[in-house]
Every structure is written in structure tokens, then in C-alpha cells.
PAVEX-712051 format. One record per atom (N, C-alpha, C, O): residue in three letters; x, y, z. Coordinates in steps of 0.001 Angstrom, whole numbers, plus 500000, padded with zeros to 6 digits. Each point is the difference from the previous one (the first is absolute). Example, Ala and Ser with C-alpha at 12.3 -4.5 7.8 and 13.67 -1.06 7.14 Angstrom:
BEGIN
ALA513190494310507800
ALA499110501190500000
ALA500900501200500000
ALA501036499981500665
SER498614501069498615
SER500820501190500060
SER499230501090500730
SER500509501108500169
END
This chain:
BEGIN
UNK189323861049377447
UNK498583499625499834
UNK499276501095499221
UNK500190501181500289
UNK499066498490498827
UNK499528500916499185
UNK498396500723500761
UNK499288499280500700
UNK500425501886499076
UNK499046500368500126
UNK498700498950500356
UNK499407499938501077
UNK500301499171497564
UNK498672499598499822
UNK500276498845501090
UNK499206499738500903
UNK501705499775498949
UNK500438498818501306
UNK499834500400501628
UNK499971499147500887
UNK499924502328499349
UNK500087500552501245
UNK498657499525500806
UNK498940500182499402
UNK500998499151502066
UNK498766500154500424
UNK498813499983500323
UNK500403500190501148
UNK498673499773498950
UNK499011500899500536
UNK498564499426500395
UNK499461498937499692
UNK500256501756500820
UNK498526499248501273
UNK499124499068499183
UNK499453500481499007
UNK500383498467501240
UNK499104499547499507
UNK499121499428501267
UNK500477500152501124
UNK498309499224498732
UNK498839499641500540
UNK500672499729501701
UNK499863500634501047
UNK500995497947498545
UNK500289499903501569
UNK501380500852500753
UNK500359500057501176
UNK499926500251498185
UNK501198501533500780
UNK498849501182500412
UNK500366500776500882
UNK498832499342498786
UNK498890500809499968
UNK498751499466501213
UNK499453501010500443
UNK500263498355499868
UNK499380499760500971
UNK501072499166501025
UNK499425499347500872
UNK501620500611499131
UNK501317499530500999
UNK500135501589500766
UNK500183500052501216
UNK499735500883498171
UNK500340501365499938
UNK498917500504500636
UNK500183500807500911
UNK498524498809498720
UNK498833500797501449
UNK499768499268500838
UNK499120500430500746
UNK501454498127499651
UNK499824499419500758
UNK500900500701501088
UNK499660500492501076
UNK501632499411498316
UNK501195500442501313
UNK499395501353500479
UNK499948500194501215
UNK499489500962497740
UNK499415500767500999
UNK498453500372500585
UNK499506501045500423
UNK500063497808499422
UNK499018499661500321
UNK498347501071499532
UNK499023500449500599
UNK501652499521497640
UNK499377500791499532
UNK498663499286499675
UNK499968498791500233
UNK498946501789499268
UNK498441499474498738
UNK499821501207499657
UNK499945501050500640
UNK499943498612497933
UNK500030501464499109
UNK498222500049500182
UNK499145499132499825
UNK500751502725500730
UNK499026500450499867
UNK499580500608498916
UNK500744500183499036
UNK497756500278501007
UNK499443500460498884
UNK500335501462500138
UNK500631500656499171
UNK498858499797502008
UNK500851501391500456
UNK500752500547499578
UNK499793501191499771
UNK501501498195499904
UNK501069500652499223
UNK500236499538498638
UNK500829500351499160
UNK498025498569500818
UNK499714499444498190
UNK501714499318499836
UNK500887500255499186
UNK499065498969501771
UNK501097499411499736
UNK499979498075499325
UNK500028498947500636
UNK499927501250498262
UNK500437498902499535
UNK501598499843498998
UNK500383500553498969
UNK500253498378501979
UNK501402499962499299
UNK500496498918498343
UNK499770498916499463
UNK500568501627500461
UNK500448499475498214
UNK501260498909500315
UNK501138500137500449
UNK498107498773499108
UNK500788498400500169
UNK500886499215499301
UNK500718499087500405
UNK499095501545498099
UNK500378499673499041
UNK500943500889499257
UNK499815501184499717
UNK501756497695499867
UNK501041500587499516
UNK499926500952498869
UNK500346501181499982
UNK498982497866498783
UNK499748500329498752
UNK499247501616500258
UNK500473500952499379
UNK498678499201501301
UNK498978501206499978
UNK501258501409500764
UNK500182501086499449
UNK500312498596501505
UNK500655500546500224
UNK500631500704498446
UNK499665500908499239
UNK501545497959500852
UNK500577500424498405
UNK499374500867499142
UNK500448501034499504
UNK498266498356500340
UNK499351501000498642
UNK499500500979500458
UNK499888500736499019
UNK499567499997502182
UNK500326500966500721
UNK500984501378499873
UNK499746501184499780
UNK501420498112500452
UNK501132500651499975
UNK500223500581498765
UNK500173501202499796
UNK499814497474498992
UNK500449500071498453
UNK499122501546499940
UNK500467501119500213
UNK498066498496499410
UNK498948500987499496
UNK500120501508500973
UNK499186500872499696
UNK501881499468501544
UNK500126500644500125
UNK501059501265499412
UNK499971501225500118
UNK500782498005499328
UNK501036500144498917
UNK500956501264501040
UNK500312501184499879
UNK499896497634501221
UNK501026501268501016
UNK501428499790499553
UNK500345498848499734
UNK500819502482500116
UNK501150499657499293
UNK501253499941501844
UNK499803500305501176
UNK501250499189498112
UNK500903499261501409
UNK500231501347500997
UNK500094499868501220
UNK499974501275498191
UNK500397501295500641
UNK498967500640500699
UNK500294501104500457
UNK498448498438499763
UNK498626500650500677
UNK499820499678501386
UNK500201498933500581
UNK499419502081499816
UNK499555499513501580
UNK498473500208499777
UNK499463500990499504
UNK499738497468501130
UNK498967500181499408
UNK498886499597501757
UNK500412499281500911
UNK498409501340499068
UNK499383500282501106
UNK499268498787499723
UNK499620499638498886
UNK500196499708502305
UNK499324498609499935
UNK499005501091501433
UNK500433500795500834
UNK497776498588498782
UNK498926499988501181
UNK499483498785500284
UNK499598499235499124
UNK500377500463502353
UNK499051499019500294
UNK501122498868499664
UNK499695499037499297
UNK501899501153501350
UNK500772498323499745
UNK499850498569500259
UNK500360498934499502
UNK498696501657501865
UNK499519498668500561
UNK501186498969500536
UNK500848500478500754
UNK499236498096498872
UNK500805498925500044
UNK500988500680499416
UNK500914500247500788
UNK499269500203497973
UNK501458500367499840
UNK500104499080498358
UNK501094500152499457
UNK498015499060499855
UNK499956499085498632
UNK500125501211498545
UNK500673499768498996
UNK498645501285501193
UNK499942501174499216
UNK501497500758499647
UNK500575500256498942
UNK499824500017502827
UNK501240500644500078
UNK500842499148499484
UNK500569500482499021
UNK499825498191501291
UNK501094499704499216
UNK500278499990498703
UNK501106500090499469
UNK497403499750499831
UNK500046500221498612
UNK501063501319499295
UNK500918500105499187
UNK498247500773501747
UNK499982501348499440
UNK501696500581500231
UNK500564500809499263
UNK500079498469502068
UNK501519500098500274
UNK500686499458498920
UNK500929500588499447
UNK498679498380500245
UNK500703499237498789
UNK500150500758498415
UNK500659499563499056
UNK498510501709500984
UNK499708500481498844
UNK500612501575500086
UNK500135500663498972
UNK500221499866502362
UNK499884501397500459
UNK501605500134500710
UNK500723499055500315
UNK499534502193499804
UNK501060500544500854
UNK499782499871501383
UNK500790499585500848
UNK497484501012499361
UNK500178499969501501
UNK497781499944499890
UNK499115500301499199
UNK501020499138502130
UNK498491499756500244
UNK499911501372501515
UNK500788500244500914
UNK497799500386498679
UNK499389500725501410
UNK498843499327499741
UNK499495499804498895
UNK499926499692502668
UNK498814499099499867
UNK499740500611501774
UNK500622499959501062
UNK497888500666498353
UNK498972500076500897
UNK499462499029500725
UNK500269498878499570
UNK499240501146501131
UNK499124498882500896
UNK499483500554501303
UNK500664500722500745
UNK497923498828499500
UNK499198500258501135
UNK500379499427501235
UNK500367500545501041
UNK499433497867498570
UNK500042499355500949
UNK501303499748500851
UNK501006499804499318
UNK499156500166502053
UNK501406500532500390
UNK501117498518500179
UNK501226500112499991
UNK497990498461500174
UNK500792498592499539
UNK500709500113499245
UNK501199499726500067
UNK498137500757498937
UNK499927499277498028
UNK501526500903499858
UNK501093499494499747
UNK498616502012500503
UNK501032501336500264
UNK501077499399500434
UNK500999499849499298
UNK498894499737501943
UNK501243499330500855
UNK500737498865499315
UNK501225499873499971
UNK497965499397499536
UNK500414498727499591
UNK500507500065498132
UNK500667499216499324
UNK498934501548500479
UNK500333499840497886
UNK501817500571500120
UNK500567499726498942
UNK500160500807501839
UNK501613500082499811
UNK500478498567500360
UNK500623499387499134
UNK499174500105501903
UNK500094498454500591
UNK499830499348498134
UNK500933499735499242
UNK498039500197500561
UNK499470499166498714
UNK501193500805498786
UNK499959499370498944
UNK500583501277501021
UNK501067500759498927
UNK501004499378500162
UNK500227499090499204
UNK500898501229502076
UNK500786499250500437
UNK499978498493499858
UNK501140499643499703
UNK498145499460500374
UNK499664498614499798
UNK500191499665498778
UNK500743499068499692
UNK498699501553499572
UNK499371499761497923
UNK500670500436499203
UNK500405499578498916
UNK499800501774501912
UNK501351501175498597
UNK501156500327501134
UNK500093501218500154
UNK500603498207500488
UNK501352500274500701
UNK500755501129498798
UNK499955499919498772
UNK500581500898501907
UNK500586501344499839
UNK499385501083499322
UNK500544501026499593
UNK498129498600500319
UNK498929501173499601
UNK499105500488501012
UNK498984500622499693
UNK501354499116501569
UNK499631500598501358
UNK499826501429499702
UNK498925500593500092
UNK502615500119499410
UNK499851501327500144
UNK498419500863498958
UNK499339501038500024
UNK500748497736499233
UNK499569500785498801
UNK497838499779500017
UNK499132499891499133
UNK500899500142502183
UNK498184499783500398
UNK500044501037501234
UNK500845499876500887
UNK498441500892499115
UNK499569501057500630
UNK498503499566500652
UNK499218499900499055
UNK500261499874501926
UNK498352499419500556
UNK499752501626501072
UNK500715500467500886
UNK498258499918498656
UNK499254500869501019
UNK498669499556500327
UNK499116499647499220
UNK500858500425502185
UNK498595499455500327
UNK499434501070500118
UNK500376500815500842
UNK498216499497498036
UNK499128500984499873
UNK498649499725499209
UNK499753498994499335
UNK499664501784500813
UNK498550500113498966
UNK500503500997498798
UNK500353501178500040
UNK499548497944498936
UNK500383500561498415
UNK499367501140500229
UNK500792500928499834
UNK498131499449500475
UNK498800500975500023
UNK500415501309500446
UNK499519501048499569
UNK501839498822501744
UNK500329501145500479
UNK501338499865499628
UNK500727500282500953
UNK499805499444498181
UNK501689500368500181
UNK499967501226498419
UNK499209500135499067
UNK501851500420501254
UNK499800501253499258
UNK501921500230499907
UNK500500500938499379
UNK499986498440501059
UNK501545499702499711
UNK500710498690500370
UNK499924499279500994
UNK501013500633497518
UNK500621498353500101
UNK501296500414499616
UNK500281501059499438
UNK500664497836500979
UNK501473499967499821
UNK500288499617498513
UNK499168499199499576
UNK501420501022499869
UNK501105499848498991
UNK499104500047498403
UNK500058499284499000
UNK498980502151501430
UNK498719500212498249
UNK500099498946499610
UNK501038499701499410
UNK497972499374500759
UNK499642498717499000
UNK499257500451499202
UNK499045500753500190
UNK501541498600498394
UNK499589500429498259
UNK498798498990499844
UNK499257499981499019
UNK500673499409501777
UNK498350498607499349
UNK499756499787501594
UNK500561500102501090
UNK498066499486498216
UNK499365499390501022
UNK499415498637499501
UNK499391500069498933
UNK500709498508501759
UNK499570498414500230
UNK499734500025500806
UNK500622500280501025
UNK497729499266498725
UNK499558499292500997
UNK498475499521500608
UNK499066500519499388
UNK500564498603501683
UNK499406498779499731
UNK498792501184501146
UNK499973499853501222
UNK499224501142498097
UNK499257500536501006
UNK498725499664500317
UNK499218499773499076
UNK500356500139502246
UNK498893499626500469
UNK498576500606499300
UNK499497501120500099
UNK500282498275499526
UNK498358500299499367
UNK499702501106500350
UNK500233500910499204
UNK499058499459502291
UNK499234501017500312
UNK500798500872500103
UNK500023500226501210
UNK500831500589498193
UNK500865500757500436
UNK500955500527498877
UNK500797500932500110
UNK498932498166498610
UNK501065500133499208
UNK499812501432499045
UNK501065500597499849
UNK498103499847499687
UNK500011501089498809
UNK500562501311501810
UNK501014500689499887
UNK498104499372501541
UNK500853500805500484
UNK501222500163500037
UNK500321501188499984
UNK500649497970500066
UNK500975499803500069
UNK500880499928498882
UNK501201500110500249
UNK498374499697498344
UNK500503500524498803
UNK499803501231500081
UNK501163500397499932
UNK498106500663500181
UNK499817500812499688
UNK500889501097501285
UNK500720500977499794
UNK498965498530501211
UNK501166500686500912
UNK501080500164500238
UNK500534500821500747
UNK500160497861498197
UNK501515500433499380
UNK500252500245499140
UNK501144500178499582
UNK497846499914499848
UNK500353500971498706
UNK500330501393500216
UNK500800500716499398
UNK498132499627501954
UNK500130501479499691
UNK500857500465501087
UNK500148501173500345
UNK500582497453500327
UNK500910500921501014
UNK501652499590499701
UNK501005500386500597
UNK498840498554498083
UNK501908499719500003
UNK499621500067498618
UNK499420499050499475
UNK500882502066499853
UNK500035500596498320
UNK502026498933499858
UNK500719500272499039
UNK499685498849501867
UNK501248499929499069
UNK499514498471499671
UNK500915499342499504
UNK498069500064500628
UNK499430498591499821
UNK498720500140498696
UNK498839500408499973
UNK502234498937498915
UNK499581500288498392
UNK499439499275499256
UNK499522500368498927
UNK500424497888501745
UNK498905499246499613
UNK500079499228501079
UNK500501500297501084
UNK498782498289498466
UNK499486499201501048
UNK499299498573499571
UNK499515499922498871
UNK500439499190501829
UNK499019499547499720
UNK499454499461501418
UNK500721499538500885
UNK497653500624499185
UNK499688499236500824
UNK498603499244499950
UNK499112500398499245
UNK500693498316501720
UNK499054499236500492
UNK499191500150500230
UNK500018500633501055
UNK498863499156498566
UNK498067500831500917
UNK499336498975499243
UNK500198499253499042
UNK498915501044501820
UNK498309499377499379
UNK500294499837498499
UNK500941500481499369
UNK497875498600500115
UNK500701499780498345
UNK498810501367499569
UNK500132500721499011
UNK498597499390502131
UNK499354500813499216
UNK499881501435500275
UNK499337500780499317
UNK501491499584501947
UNK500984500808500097
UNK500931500328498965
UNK500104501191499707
UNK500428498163499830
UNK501363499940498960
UNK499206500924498606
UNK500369501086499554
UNK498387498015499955
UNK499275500773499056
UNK499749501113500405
UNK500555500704499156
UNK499015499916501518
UNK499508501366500881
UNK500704500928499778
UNK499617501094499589
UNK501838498489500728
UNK501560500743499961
UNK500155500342498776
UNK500300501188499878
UNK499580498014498803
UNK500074499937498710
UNK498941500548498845
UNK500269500277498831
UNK498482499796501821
UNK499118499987498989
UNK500199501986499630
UNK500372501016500587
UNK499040498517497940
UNK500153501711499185
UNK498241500257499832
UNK499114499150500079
UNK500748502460499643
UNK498908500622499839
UNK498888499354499327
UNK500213499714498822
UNK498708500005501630
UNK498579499588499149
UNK499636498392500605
UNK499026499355499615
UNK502083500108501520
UNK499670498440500251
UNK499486499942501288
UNK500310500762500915
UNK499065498515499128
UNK498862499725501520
UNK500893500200500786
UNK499771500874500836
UNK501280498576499208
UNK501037499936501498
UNK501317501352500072
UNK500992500078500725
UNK498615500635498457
UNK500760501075500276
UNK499446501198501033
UNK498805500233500181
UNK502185500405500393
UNK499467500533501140
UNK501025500232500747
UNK501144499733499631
UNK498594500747501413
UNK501378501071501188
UNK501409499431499936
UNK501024500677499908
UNK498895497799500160
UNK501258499772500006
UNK500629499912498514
UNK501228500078499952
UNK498228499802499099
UNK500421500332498545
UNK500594501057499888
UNK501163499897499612
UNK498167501877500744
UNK499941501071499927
UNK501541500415500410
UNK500921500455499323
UNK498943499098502457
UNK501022500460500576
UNK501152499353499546
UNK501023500667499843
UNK498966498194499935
UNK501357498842499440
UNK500457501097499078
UNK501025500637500241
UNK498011499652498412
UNK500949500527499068
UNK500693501338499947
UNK500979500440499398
UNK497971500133501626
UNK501097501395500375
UNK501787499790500260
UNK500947500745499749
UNK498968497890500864
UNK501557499891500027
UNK500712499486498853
UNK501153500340499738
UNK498200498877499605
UNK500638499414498533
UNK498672498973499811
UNK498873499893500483
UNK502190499232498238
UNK499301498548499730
UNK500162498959500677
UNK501016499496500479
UNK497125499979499549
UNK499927498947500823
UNK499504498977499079
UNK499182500320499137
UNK501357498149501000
UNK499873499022499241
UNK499750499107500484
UNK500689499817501003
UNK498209499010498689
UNK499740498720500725
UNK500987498879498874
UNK500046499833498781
UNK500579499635502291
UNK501535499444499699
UNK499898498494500181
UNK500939499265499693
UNK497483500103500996
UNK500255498689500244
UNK499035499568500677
UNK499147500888499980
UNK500457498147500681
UNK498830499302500369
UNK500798498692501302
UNK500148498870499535
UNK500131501264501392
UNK500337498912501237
UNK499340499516500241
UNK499002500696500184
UNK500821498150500011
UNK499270498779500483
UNK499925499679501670
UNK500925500258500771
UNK498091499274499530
UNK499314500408501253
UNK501214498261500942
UNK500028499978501230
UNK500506499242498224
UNK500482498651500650
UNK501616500357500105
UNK500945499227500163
UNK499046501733499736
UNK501804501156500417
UNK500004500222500664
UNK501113499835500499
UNK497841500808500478
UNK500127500635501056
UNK499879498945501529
UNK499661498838499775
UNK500562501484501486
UNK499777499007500864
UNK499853501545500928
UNK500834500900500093
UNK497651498992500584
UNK499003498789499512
UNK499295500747499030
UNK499796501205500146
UNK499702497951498564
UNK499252500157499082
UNK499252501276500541
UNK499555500049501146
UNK500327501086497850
UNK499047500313499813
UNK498760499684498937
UNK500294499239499078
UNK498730501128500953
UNK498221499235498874
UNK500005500940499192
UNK498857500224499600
UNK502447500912499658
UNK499601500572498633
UNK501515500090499882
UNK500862499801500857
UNK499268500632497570
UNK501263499814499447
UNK500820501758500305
UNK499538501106500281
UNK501502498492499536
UNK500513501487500166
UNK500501500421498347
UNK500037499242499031
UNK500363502389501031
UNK500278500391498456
UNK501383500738500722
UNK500245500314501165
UNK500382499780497797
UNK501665500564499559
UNK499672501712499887
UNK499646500113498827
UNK500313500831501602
UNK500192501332499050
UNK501547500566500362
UNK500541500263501074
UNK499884499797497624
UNK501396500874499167
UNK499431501615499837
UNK499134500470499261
UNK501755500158501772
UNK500049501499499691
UNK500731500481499538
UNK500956499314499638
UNK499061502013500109
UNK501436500831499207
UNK499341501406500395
UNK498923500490499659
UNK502176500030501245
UNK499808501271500358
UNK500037500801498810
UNK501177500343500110
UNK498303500412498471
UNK500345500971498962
UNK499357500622500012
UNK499985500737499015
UNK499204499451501815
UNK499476501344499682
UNK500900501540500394
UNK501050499906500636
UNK498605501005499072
UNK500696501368500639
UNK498666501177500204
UNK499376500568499103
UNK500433499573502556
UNK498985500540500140
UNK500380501330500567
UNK499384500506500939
UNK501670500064498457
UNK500821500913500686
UNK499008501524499742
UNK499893500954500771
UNK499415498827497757
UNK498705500970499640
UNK498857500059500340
UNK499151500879499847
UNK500820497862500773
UNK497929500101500480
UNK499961500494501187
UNK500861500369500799
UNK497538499563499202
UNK499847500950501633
UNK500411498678501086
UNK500109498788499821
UNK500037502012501254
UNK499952499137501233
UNK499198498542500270
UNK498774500032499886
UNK501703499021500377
UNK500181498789499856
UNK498460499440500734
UNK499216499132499617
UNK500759501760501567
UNK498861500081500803
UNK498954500424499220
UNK499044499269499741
UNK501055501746499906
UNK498778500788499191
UNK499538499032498939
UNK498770500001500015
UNK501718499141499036
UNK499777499641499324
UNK499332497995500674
UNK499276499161499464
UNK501435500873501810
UNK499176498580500318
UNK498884500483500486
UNK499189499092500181
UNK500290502275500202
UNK498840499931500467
UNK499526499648499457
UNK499439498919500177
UNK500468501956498552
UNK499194499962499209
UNK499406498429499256
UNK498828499739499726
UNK502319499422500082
UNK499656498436499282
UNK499256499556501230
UNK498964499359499820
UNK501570500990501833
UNK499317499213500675
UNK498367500690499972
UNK499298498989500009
UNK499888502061499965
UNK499427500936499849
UNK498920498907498641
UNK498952499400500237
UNK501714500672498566
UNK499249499546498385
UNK499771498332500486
UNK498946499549499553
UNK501666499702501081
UNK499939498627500213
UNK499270499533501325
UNK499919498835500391
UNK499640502129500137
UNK499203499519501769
UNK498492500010499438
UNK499197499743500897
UNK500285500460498001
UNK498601499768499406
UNK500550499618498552
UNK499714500989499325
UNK500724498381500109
UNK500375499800498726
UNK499206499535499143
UNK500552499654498955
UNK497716500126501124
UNK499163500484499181
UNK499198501278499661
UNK499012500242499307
UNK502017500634501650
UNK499388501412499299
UNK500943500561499064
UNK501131499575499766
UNK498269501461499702
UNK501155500950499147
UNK500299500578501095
UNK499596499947501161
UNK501762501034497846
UNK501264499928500722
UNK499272501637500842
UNK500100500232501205
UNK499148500772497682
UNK499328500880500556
UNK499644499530501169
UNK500453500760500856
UNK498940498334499639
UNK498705499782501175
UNK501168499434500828
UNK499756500154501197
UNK500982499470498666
UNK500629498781500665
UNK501695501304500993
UNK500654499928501040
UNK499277500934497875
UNK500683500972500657
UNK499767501300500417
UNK500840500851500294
UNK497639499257499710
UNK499434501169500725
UNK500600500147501451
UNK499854501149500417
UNK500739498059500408
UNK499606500422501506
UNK501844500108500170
UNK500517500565500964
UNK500144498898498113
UNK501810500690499700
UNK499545501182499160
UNK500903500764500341
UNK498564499757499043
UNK499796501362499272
UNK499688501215500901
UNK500426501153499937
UNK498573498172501053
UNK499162501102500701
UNK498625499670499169
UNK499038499822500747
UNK500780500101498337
UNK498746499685498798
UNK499818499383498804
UNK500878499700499191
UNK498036500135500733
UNK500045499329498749
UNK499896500976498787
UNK500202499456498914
UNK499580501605501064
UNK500192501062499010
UNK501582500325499738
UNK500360500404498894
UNK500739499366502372
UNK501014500364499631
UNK500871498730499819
UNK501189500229499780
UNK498518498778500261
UNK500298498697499437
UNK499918500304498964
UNK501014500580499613
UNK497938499278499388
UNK499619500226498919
UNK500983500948499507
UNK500909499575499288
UNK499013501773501033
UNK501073500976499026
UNK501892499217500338
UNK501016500279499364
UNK498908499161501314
UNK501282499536500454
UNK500699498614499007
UNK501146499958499551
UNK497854499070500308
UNK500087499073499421
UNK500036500840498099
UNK500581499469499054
UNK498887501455500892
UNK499698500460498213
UNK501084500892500415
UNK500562500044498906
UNK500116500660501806
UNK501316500657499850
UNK501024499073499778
UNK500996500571499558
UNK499192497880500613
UNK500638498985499937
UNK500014499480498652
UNK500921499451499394
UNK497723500856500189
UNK499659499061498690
UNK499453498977500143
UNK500006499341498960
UNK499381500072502068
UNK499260498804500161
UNK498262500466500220
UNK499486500924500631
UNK499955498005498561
UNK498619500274500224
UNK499677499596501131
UNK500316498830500214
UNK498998501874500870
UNK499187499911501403
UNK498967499178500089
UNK499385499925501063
UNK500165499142497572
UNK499239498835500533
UNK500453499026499779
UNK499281499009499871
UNK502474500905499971
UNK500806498856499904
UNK499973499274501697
UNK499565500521501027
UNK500913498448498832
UNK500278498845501379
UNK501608500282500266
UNK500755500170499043
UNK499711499867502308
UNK501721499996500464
UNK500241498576499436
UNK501142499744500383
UNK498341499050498822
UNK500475499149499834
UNK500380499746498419
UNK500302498898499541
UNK499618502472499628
UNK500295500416498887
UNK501518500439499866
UNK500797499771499090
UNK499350500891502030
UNK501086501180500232
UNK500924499372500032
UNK499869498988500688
UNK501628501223498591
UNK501188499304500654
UNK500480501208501111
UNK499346500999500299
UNK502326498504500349
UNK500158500903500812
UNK500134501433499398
UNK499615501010500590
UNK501026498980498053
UNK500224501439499346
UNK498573501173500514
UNK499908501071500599
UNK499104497885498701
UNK498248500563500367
UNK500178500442501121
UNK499993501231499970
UNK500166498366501013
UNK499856500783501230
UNK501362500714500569
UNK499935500452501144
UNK500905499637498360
UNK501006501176500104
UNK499244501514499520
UNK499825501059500602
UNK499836498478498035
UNK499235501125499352
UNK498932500776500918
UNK499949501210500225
UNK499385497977500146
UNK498665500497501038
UNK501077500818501213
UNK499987501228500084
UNK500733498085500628
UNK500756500778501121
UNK500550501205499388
UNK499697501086500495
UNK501127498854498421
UNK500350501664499354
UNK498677501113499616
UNK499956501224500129
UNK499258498034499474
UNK498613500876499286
UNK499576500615501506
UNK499552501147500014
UNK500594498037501405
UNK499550500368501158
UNK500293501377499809
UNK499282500846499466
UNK501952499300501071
UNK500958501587499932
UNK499356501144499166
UNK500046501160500409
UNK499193498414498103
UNK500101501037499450
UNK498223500186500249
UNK499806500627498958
UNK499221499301501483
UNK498749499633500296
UNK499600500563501520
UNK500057499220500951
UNK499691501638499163
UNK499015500992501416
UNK499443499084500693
UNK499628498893499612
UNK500292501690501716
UNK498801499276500542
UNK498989500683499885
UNK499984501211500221
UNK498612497825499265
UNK498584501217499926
UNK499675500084501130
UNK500538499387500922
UNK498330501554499197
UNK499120500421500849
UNK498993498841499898
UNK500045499163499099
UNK498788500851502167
UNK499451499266500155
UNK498603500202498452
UNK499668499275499062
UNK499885502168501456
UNK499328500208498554
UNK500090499380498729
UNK499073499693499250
UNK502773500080500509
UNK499844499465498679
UNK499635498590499744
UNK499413499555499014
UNK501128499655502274
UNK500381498450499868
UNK497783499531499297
UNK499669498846499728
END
């Protein structure tokens, strides 16, 4: 049986499946499950995972995602909160993909706190809950450096958020921080009659690629203060807006012109380079006295 022939959840295997465990997807865990074969598929495709990857699935839910992603991968690690869904998605392997039991790994956890996984997964797929999703990109980014792209699921206007570059209304923290790890790309647009049960806005695709090398900039921290710092008033300049991370607004000012950026620019000018610069210029820049500020 070929690949594309293999499988997989559709609408009524999918509510057969929270019935037996007597599931209703909450908003809580922003759980809406993906019903549809085709979406699956193009999912997977646009993730462009190769047969030798072990790739980190969040939020498996029913288990319609994972099989995709088995069908495409060496081996699946898939997170999950809820402790049914946990229990029940190897049951759903065994059934769908017989002798790929070994090759699904399920930990029941909060993406939020795990900080070690089995077998370095190189990508990450997957279908993440709205309120939760740029945390949770961003927290594996910075705790499994062997996971090199990805693609995943969010809000569609989320998805823009993730993607947008310097000078556009919707750029901002999660732009900033995304690209510290590499490139982020809006990859697609999902339709709201896929999911069960419907959600009332569309979802977006973003394609990452871990390339960056931040092996020279300052500390990773130092430098999100600071974007978080330029973006918590983001109609001030960056002077005013980073007086109280400076200590002042006088040493903002010499800090931002030791950088090379003018101090009545906006953080929504800056790419991430911009504010690397500001975190190095920190180092070389005193703290004043109160007299001077």
C-alpha cells in the first residue's frame, strides 16, 4: 500500500474517537482537531520532512496529524497535555500503522515545561493551540538547538505576527524573537470547515529554518529584554521607550548612538540585528550618575 493510500482520521473516526473517550474539545487547551485527509497531506508535504527525521509533533490530540507525519518520518515524539488523548494516540498507531508502534514515542506533559526529549528531533509539526502558540515556538527553540525547521499551525493572524519584517503594523515581539532563531515564513492559509469543531477564523502555515548562528551576540536574554523593553509602548522612541532598561533616558540615548541607531527611531523599525547592536553597545556605555541623566 502506498503512502498516499495509507489511512487517516477523518470527520467520523474523529468524533467515534472522543466519543469512546468521552472527550469535547475545550477551548482551554484550544483544542480543535483536523478532519480532513487532503489538509493533513498538505501539512506534511509543506513541511518538507525527509524519511530519516525524528520529528516533534505538539498538541497530537486524536492522533489525524500524527499519522500524517509517521507516514513521512522515521519516528514521531508527540507531546500532549491531556492524559486520555496521551493514553489513547499508541492504541490509535497500532490500529492505522501496525508495526510502527515502536516508532511513536507519547509523553504526557506541558510543551511549556519539558526541557528534554528522546531521540533529538530535527523538525517540529504541528497543529498548536492558539493561545499558546508563539510560547511554545519559542521555547523550543531555545531548549532543543537539534530541531532545524518546522512547520507549524496558529492563528492565521498569529501566523502574520510570526512573519512580518521591520516597518509593518503587525510586526512586533513575536517577529523579533522568531528571527533570532532563523527564517520565518507564512506558508499557507487553512480553512476554518477542517477542523472539528470549527473554529470562526482561518488558521496560517509558518515554515521555519533554524540559520541563524548566534554564537557572537550577546546573551539571548539581554537582548529579549530589550525588544520586550522597545515594544511594551511601541509609540514611543526607542530612547523613551528604553529609559527604565537603561537606568535613563540620557543613557539610552548614548547607547542607542553607540549602536548607530537614531534615539527617536520606533523598536518597530529595528530588525533583530538592530537590537543585537543595542545589547553589545550596552557593554561598552557606563552607567551615569543621577546628575547627568
Amino acid at each position: 500500500m502506498s503512502k498516499e493510500s495509507l489511512p487517516l482520521l477523518g470527520a467520523t473516526e474523529i468524533r467515534r474517537l472522543a466519543e469512546e473517550l468521552g472527550i469535547r474539545p475545550t477551548k482551554t487547551l484550544g483544542q480543535n482537531f483536523v478532519i480532513d485527509g487532503n489538509t493533513i497531506r498538505r501539512i506534511v508535504a509543506t513541511a518538507n520532512v525527509s524519511p530519516e527525521e525524528t520529528v516533534l509533533e505538539v498538541g497530537p490530540g486524536l492522533g489525524s496529524l500524527t499519522l500524517g507525519i509517521m507516514d513521512a518520518a522515521a519516528k514521531v515524539v508527540a507531546v500532549e497535555i491531556d492524559p486520555p488523548l496521551a493514553k489513547r494516540l499508541p492504541h490509535t498507531m497500532a490500529e492505522l500503522r501496525p508495526g510502527r508502534e515502536e516508532d511513536l514515542t507519547v509523553i504526557l506533559s506541558d510543551a511549556m515545561k519539558i526541557t528534554e526529549l528522546p531521540g533529538n528531533p530535527t523538525a517540529l509539526v504541528a497543529n498548536l493551540p492558539y493561545n499558546v502558540a508563539v510560547p511554545v515556538v519559542l521555547h523550543l527553540m531555545e531548549h532543543f538547538e537539534s530541531i532545524t525547521h518546522g512547520l507549524v499551525m496558529v492563528q492565521d493572524e498569529v501566523a502574520d505576527r510570526m512573519c512580518a519584517t521591520p516597518g509593518s503594523k503587525i510586526y512586533g515581539v513575536p517577529s523579533v524573537k522568531g528571527a533570532w532563531y532563523g527564517t520565518m515564513r507564512k506558508a499557507g492559509v487553512i480553512g476554518m470547515n477542517v477542523f472539528w469543531p470549527a473554529p470562526k477564523i482561518h488558521s496560517g502555515l509558518v515554515a521555519f529554518t533554524r540559520d541563524k548562528d548566534r554564537s557572537d551576540a550577546p546573551d539571548r536574554k539581554e537582548v529579549f529584554a530589550i525588544v520586550d523593553a522597545a515594544f511594551a509602548q511601541r509609540r514611543k522612541t526607542l530612547r523613551a521607550a528604553l529609559s527604565g532598561w537603561a537606568g535613563s533616558g540620557a543613557r539610552a540615548e548614548q547607547i542607542l548612538r553607540a549602536a548607530g541607531i537614531d534615539p527617536k527611531e520606533r523598536g518597530e523599525k529595528l530588525d533583530v540585528d538592530g537590537f543585537i547592536s543595542i545589547a553589545r553597545a550596552a557593554h561598552t556605555v557606563p552607567a551615569l550618575s543621577q546628575t547627568e541623566d
